[in-house]
N, C-alpha and C positions, 0 to 999 in steps of 0.2 A: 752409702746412703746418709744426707743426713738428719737430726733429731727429729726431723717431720716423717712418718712411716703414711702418713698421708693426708696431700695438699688439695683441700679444692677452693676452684676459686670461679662462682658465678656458673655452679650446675642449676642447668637446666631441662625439662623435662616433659613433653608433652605426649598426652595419647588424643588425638585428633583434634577437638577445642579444648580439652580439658588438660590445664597447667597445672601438673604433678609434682612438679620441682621449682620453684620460681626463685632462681638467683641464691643457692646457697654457697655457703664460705666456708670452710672447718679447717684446724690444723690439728693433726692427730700424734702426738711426741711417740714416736718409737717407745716400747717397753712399759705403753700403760693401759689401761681402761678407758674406751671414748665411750660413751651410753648416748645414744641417740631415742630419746621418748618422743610420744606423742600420740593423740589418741587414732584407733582406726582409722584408715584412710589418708592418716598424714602425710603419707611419702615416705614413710621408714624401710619398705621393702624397697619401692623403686631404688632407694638411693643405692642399697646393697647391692641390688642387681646392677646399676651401673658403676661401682665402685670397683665389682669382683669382673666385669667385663660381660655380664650373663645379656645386659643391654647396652645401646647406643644413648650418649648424651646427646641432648638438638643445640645445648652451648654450653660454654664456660671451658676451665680446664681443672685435670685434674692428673695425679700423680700419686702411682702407688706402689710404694718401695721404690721410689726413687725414679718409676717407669712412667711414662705419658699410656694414659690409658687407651685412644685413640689408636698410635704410631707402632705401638709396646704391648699388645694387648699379651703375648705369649709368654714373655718376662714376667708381665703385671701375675699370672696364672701362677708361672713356676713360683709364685714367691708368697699366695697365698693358698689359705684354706676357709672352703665355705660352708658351715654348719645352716640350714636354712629351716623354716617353722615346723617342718615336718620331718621326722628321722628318712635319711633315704637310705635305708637298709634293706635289702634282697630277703626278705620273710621265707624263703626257701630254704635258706643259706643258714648254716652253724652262722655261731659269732666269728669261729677260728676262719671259716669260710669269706665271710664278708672280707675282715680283715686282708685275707691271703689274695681276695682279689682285687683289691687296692693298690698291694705291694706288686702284683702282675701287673698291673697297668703303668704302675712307676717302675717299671723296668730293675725292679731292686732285683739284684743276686740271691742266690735261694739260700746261700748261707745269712745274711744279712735279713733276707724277709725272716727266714724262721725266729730269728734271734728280737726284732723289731717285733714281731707277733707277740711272742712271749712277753717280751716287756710290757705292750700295751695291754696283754689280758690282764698282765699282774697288777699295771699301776691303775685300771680301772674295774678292779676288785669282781674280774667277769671271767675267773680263772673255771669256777663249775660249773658253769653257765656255756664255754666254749664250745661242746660236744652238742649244743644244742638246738634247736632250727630256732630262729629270732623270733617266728611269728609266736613260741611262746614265753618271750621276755614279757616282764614289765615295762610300763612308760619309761619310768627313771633309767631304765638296763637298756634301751632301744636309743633313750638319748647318749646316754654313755659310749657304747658303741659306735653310734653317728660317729660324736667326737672323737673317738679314736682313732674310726676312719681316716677322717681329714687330718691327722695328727702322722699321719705316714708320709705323706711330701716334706718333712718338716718346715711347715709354713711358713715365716718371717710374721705373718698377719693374719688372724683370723676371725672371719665375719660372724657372729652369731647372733640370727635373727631370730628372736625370742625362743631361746632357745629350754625355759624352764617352764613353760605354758602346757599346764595340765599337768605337771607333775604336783606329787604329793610335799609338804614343805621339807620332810628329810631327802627326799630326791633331789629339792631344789637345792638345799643346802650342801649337800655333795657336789653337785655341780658347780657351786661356790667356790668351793675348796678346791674345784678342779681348777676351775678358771684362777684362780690365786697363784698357784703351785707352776699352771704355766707363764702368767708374769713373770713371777721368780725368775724364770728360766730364760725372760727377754723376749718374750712373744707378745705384739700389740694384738689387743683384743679392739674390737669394734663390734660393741654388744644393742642392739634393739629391746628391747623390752616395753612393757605396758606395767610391771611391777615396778612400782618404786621402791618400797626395800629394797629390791635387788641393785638398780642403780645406785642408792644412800649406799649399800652396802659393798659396792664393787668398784665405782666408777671415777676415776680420777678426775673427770671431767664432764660436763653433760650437754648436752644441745634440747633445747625442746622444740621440736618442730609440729607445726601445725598449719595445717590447708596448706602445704607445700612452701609455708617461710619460716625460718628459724629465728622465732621468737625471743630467745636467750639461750646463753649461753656460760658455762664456767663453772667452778670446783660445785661441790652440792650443798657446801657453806656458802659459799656466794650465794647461788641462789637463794637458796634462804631468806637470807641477809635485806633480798631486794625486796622480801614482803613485810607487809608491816604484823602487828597483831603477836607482838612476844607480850606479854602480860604474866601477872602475879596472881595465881589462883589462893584466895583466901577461902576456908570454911567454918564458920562459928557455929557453937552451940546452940543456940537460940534467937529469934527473929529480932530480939532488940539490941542486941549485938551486931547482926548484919545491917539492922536499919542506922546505928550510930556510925560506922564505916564507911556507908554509901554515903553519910553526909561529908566524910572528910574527904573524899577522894572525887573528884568530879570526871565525869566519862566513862563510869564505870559500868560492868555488867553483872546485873545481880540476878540468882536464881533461888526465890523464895523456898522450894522444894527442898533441894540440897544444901540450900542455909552456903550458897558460896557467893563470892562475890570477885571477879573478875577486872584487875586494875592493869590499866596501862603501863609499861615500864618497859625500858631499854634492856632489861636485865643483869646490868651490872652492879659491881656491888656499893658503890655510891648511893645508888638510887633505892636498890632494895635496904641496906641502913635507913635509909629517909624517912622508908616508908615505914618498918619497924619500930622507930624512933616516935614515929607521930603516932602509930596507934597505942604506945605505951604512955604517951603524953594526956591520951585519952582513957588510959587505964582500959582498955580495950585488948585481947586476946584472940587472937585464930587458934583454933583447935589443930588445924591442918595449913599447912603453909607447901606453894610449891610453884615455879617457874617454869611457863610452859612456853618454848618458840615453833616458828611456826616450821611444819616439816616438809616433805616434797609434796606431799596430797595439795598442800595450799599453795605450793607453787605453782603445782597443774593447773589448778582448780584458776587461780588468777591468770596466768600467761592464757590458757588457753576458751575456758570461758566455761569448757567441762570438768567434770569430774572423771577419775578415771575410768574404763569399763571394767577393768582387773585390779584388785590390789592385794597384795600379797600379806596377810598377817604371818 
């Protein structure tokens, strides 16, 4: 295979008149984070389902681990694993049970499944938990499990479609750490999500898609990068201080309340000198000094027109 773990080029996607996918492109480098955003309804699901083979493209091509998704779909299967919004876990079933009938399906040897089980209950901290029916895990313990599930084909690639949605934020964060741990290990992740922490916080690279065309594209600095609105948050003591500031600075944003006042800047340190230097020249002082840019919420918020419906503090 090479560095591409997966190529599309010009997916397309329709359910009757309505264009679900319209012409998208991605290259996904083996061994990282791809974070595909967007608000409900974008196409983030379609795309996984015809990525993983669960649906038919109407055009374009694509390629996944190396395999044509079309010609290959069976390859395309043996080489991943699909986490999807909802844990698919057997609520009947111990965790040890779910697990052992994964490893039955994959035709694993019973010396190898038992010793594969083991590992997985230990490395996802579901060792007490085993003996027990799933329907009474917790969220965070149901998604864990999911993923361990699909961590028994040893995947090459694995889909996960929103996969922290509804958990509590130490939940999420564990799932963090999971998803980290398997990088490490060489596993491309192909992650969905509606939290952007989680993409700032995971994603080597990002697509934001909406109404079915991918809007931008690249690291979560770059994005950034392309919105404007990094500015210099100043706060003075008293209103006659703010009102001499607002005259030196033109364009600025002042908020009488909080006695702050909001200046334009690049955020380098040329410029923040500059500006430090002129309010000294005016014997002028900020109580509070501090450089805000702008983050993924403002990137949403501009590519796509909304806000998001989820955000993860």
């Amino acid at each position: 295979m090479s560095n591409s773990a997966i190529a599309v080029s010009g997916l397309r996607k329709t359910y009757g008149d309505k264009v679900v996918l319209d012409g998208i492109d991605l290259d996904v480098r083996a061994g990282t984070v791809f974070s595909l955003l967007g608000p409900n309804g974008a196409g983030k699901t379609t795309t996984v389902n015809v990525l993983s083979t669960l649906a038919k493209a109407d055009g374009g091509s694509v390629r996944v681990a190396g395999h044509d998704i079309a010609t290959e779909a069976k390859a395309v299967r043996a080489a991943i694993g699909v986490t999807g919004q909802f844990a698919a876990v057997d609520e009947l079933l111990t965790g040890y049970e779910n697990l052992q009938l994964m490893v039955d399906l994959h035709g694993v040897s019973d010396e190898d499944g038992k010793r594969t089980v083991a590992e997985l209950l230990e490395r996802f901290d579901l060792v007490e938990a085993a003996k027990k029916p799933a329907s009474t895990y917790s969220g965070g313990m149901r998604r864990k499990l999911d993923l361990a599930m699909t961590l028994i084909g040893n995947p090459q690639i694995i889909f996960l479609d929103e996969p922290t949605t509804g958990l509590d934020p130490r939940s999420r964060r564990t799932m963090w750490s999971i998803i980290r741990d398997l990088v490490a290990d060489g596993v491309t992740i192909f992650l969905t999500t509606q939290y952007l922490e989680e993409a700032d916080q995971l994603a080597d690279r990002i697509a934001v898609l909406d109404q079915g065309r991918l809007v931008a594209q690249g690291t979560p600095d770059d994005l950034k990068r392309q919105i404007p609105g990094t500015h210099v948050r100043l706060r003075f003591t008293d209103v006659s201080q703010l009102d001499a500031a607002a005259r030196l600075f033109p364009d600025t944003t002042r908020d009488d309340e909080a006695l702050t006042l909001r200046v334009p800047s690049d955020g380098g340190t040329r410029s923040l000198r500059a500006l430090l230097e002129r309010l000294d020249e005016y014997s002028l002082s900020a109580e509070e000094f501090s450089v805000h840019t702008p983050d993924l919420d403002d990137v949403f918020l501009a590519l796509t027109g909304h806000a998001t419906e989820v955000v993860a503090k």
